[in-house]
C-alpha positions as CSV (number, residue, x, y, z in Angstrom):
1,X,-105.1,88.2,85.3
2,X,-108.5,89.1,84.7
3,X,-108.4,92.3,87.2
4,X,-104.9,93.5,85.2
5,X,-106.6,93.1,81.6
6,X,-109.3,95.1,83.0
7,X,-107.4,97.8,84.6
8,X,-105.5,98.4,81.4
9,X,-108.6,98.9,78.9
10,X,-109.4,101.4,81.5
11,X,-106.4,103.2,81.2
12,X,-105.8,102.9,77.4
13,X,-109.8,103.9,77.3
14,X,-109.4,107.2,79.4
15,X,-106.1,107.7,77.5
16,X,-108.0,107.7,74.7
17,X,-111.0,110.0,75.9
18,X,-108.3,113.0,77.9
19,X,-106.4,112.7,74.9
20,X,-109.3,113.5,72.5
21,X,-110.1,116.4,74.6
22,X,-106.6,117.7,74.4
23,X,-105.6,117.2,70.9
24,X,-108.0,118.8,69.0
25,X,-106.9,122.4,71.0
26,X,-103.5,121.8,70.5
27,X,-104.0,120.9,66.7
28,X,-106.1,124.0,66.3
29,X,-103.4,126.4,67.9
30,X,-100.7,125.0,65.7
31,X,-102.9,125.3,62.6
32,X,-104.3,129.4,63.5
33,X,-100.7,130.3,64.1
34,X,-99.9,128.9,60.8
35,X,-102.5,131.2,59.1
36,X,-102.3,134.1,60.7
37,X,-100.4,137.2,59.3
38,X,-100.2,140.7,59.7
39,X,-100.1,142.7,56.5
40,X,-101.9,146.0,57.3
41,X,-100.2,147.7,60.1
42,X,-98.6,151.1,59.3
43,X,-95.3,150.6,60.5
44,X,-94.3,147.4,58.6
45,X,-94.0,148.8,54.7
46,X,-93.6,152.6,55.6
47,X,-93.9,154.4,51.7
48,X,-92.3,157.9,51.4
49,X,-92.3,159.9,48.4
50,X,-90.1,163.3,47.7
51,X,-90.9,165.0,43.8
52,X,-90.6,168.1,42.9
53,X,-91.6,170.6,39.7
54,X,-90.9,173.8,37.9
55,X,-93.6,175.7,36.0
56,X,-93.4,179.1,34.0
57,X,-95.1,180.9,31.7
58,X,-98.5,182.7,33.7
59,X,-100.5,184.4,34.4
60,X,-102.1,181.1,35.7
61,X,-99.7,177.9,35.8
62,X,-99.8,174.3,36.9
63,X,-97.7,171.7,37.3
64,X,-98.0,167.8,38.1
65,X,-96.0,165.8,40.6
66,X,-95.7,162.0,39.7
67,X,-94.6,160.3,43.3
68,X,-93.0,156.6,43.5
69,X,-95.7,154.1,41.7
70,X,-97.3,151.3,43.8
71,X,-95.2,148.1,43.6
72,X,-96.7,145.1,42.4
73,X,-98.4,143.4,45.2
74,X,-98.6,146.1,47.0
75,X,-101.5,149.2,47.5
76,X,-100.5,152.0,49.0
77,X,-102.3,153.7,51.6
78,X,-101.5,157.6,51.3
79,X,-101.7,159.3,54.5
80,X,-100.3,162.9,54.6
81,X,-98.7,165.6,51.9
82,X,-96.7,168.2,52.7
83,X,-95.5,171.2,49.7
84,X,-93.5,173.6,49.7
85,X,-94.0,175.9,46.8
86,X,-91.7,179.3,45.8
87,X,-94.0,181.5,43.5
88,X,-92.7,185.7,42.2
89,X,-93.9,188.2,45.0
90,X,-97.3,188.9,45.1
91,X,-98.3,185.4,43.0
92,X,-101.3,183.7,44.3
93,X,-101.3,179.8,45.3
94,X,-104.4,178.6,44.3
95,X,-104.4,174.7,46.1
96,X,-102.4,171.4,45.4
97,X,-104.6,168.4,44.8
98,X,-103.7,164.6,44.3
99,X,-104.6,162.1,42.3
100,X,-108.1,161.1,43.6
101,X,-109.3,164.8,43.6
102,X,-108.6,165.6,47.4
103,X,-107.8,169.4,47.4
104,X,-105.5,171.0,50.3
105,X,-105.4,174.2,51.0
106,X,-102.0,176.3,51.1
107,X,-100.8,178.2,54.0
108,X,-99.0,181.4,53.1
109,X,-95.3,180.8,55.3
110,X,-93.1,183.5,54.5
111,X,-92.6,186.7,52.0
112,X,-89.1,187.3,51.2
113,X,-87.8,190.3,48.5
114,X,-87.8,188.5,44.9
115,X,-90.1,185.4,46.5
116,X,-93.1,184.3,48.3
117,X,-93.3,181.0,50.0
118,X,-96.3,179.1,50.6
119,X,-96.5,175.7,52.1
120,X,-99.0,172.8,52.8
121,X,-99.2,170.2,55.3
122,X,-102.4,167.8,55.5
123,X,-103.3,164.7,56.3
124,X,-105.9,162.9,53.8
125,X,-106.7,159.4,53.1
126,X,-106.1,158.0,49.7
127,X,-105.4,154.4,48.7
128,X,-103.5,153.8,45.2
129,X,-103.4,149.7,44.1
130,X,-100.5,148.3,42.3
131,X,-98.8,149.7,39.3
132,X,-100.2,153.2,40.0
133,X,-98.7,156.3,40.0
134,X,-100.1,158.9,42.7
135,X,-100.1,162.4,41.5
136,X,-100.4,165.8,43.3
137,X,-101.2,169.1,40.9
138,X,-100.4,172.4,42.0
139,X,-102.0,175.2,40.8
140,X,-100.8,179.1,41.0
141,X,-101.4,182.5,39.7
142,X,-97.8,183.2,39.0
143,X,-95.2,183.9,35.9
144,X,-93.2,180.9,37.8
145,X,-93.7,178.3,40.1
146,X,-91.4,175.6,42.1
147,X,-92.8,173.4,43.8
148,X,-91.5,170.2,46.3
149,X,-93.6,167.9,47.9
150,X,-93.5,164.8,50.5
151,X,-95.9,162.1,50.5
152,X,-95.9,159.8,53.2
153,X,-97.9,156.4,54.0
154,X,-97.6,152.6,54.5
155,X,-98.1,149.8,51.7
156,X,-100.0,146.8,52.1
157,X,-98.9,143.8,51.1
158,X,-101.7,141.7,48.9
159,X,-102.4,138.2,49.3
């Protein structure tokens, strides 16, 4: 009787001691996947923006494009422009530049009789937080200017 009462407060003993070992691991595992969460990768909240503007007037116009605002909770992380922009034959595009001051420089695309086409296509890095509006300028020496631009990024969800 005395050998069997023996034998099990051994057992319940190492049960005790393997299973402190083994708990706290498991415990932890359950509680990190419970905190982890992805909120910053580029693919999960893709943001795309398409605005576009007419100008007139001269001999040096400008005109501001207001893209989607920044949803609450959100900040947006602003990754590339691209413009399109249809000024009178021999007009001058000057640059497009957004909210935070980043200035791109136009391409000259194509010269057609009655326009000239000049485009932009850049990739930048501009972050915008919640309720703002991001904003690209575009500047000419023209009588007339149309301009289209796509703004393209991913929003981060805040905590």
């Amino acid at each position: 009787m005395k050998n069997r009462l023996f034998t099990l407060a051994a057992a319940l003993t190492l049960a005790a001691v393997v299973g402190g070992f083994y708990a706290a691991p498991v415990l932890a595992q359950a509680v990190k996947a419970a905190l982890v969460k992805n909120v910053d990768e580029r693919g999960r909240v893709p943001y795309q923006s398409a605005a576009a503007c007419s100008a007139s007037g001269g001999p040096a116009i400008s005109c501001d494009i207001l893209l989607t605002k920044v949803p609450v909770g959100t900040r947006l992380v602003l990754e590339h422009i691209s413009s399109n922009n249809q000024l009178p034959p021999g007009a001058t595009f000057y640059t497009f530049s957004t909210t935070h001051g980043t200035m791109l420089p136009p391409k000259l695309f194509a010269s057609f009789p009655g326009s000239t086409i000049w485009t932009g296509n850049d990739d930048l890095l501009e972050y915008f937080e919640a309720g703002e509006t991001p904003k690209v300028s575009v500047f000419a020496t023209a009588t007339s200017l149309t301009a289209n631009v796509l703004a393209t990024g991913y929003l981060v969800t805040l905590p």
